[in-house]
C-alpha positions in Angstrom: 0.0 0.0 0.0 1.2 3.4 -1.3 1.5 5.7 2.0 0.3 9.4 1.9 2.1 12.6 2.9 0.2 15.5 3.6 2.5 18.1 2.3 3.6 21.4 3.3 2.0 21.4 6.9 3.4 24.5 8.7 0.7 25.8 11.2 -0.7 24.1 14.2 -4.2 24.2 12.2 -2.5 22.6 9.4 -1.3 19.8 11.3 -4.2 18.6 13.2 -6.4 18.9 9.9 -3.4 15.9 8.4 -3.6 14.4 11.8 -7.7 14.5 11.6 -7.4 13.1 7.6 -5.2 10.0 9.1 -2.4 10.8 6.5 0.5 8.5 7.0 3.1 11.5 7.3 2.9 15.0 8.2 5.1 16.9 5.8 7.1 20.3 7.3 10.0 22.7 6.2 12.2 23.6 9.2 14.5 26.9 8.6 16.9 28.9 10.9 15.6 32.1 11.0 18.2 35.3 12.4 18.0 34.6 16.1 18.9 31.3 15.9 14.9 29.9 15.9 13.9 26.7 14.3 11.0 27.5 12.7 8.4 25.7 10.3 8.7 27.3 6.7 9.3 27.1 3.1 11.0 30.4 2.3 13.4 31.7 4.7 12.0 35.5 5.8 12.9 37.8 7.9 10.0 38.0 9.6 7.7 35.3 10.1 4.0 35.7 9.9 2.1 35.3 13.6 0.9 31.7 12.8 4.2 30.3 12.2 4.7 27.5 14.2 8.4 26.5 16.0 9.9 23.2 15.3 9.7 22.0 18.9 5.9 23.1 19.2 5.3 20.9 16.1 7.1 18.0 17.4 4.6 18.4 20.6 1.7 18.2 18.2 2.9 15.3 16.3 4.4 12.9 19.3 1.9 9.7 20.4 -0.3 10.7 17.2 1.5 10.8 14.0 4.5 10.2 12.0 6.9 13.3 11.1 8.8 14.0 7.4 10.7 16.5 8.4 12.0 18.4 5.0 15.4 20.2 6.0 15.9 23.4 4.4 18.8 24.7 6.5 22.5 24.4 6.1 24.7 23.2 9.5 23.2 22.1 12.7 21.1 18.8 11.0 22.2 16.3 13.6 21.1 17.7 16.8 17.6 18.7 15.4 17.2 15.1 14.3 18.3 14.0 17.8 15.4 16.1 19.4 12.5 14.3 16.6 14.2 11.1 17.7 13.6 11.3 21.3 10.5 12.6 20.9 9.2 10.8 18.0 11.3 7.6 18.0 13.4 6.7 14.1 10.0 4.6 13.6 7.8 7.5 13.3 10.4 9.4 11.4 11.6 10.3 7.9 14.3 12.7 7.2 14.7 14.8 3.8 16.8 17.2 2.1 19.1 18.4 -1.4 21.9 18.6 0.4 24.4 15.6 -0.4 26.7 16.7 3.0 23.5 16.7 5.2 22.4 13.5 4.2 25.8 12.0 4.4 26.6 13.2 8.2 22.7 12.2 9.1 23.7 8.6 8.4 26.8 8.3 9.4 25.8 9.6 13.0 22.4 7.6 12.7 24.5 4.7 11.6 27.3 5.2 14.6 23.9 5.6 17.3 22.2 3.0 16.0 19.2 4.3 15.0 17.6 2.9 12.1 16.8 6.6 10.2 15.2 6.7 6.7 17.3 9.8 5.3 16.5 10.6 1.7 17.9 12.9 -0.7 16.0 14.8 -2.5 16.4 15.1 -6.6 14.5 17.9 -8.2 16.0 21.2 -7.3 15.2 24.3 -9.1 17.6 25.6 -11.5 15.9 28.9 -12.4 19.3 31.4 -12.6 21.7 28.8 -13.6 23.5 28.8 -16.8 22.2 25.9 -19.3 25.7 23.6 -18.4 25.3 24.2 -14.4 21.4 23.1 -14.8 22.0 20.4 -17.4 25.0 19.1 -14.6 22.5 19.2 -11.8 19.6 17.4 -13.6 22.0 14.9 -15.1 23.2 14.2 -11.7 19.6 13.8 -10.5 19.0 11.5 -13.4 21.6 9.2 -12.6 22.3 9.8 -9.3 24.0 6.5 -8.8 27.2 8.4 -7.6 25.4 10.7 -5.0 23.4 7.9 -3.7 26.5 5.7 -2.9 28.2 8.9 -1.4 26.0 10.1 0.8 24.2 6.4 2.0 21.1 8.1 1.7 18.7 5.4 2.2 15.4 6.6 0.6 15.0 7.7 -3.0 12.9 11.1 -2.8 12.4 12.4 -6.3 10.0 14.9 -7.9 7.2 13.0 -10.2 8.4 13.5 -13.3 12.3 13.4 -12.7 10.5 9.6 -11.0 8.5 8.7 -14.4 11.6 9.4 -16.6 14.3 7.5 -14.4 14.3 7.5 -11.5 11.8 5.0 -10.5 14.0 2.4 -12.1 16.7 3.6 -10.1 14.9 2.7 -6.9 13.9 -1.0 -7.8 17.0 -1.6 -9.3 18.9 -0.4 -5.7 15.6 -1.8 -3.9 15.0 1.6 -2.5 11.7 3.0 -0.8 11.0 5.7 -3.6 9.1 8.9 -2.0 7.4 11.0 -5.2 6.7 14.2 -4.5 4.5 16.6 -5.3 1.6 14.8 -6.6 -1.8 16.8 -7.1 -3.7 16.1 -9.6 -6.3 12.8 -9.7 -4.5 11.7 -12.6 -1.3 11.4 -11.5 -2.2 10.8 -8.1 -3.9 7.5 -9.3 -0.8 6.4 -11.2 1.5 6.8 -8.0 -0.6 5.3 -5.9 -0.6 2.0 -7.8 0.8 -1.0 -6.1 4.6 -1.2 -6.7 5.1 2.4 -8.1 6.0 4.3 -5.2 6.5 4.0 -0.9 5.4 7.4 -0.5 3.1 10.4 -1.6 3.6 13.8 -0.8 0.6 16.0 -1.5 -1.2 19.1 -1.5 -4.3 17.1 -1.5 -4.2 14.2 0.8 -8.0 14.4 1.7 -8.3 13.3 -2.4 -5.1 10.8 -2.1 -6.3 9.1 0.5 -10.2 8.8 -1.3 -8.3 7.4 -4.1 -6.1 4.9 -1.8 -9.5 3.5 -0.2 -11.1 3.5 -3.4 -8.1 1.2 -5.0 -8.4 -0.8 -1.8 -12.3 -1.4 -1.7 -12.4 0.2 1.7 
């Protein structure tokens, strides 16, 4: 059974509605904002809107009740913030993703070296708006045959966006048997492809209320 993500959860009212849907992960962004904070978001700002929600505050919602992706969008200081999910969370309830190769690397040596049995997954689909066309055409080639950053790093979870998954790097993932996480899948179409037994571990979504319809539909339940 495909397992769903609800994507993009950053408020407390956000959470409990992914909690409320029973969606197999709750999806977050954690930045470092100026002061030092841990904060859930996407964008890094300067000044965070009132409903942002702290990263310790969300790990208080989610512990006992549901299982964390945590999406890491900051640069140093991975390891103890994944200490504090584990001890809260447990690895079991626990997924760990990000684009940075170094990141996933030190997270699974130090997982590896405390014994904890962490999914870390690095994450192929960056943007490459700005780039000059032989930077970008590196970067996707490297994402389309990431054979080399996958055995460097030890990530342990295949986290791709859709189509960069349909094009190649699906095969990648049963070839290395490799959970493959899809992400972000929105529309019933693809949604119904993804969720097809054997195509993917896990769904991130904008629209898990639908993803999960879709699931119980395939199921009969």
């Amino acid at each position: 059974m495909t397992l769903i993500s609800a994507h993009r959860c950053l408020t407390a009212a956000e959470i409990e509605h992914a909690i409320a849907l029973g969606a197999d992960y709750v999806e977050f962004d954690v930045q470092r904002i100026a002061d030092g904070s841990l904060m859930l978001l996407h964008d890094l700002v300067d000044d965070p809107p009132p409903a942002t929600l702290g990263y310790a505050e969300a790990l208080d919602l989610l512990a006992g009740r549901a299982r964390a992706h945590l999406d890491l969008k900051l640069r140093g200081g991975e390891i103890p913030l994944v200490a504090e999910a584990i001890e809260r969370l447990g690895t079991d309830r626990l997924l760990v993703t990000t684009g940075h190769d170094d990141a996933v690397r030190a997270l699974r040596r130090w997982a590896r070296r405390e014994g904890h049995e962490l999914q870390v997954g690095l994450s192929l689909g960056r943007g490459v708006k700005g780039f000059s066309l032989w930077h970008a055409l590196r970067v996707r080639t490297s994402e389309l045959f990431p054979g080399v950053r996958y055995r460097s790093t030890g990530a342990n979870v295949v986290v791709a966006h859709h189509w960069l998954a349909r094009l190649r790097v699906r095969r990648f993932a049963d070839q290395h048997e490799l959970p493959l996480l899809v992400w972000t899948v929105d529309t019933p179409r693809s949604l119904a492809y993804w969720i097809r037994p054997g195509r993917a571990w896990l769904v991130t979504t904008n629209q898990p209320e639908l993803a999960l319809r879709l699931r119980a539909d395939r199921l009969g339940t």
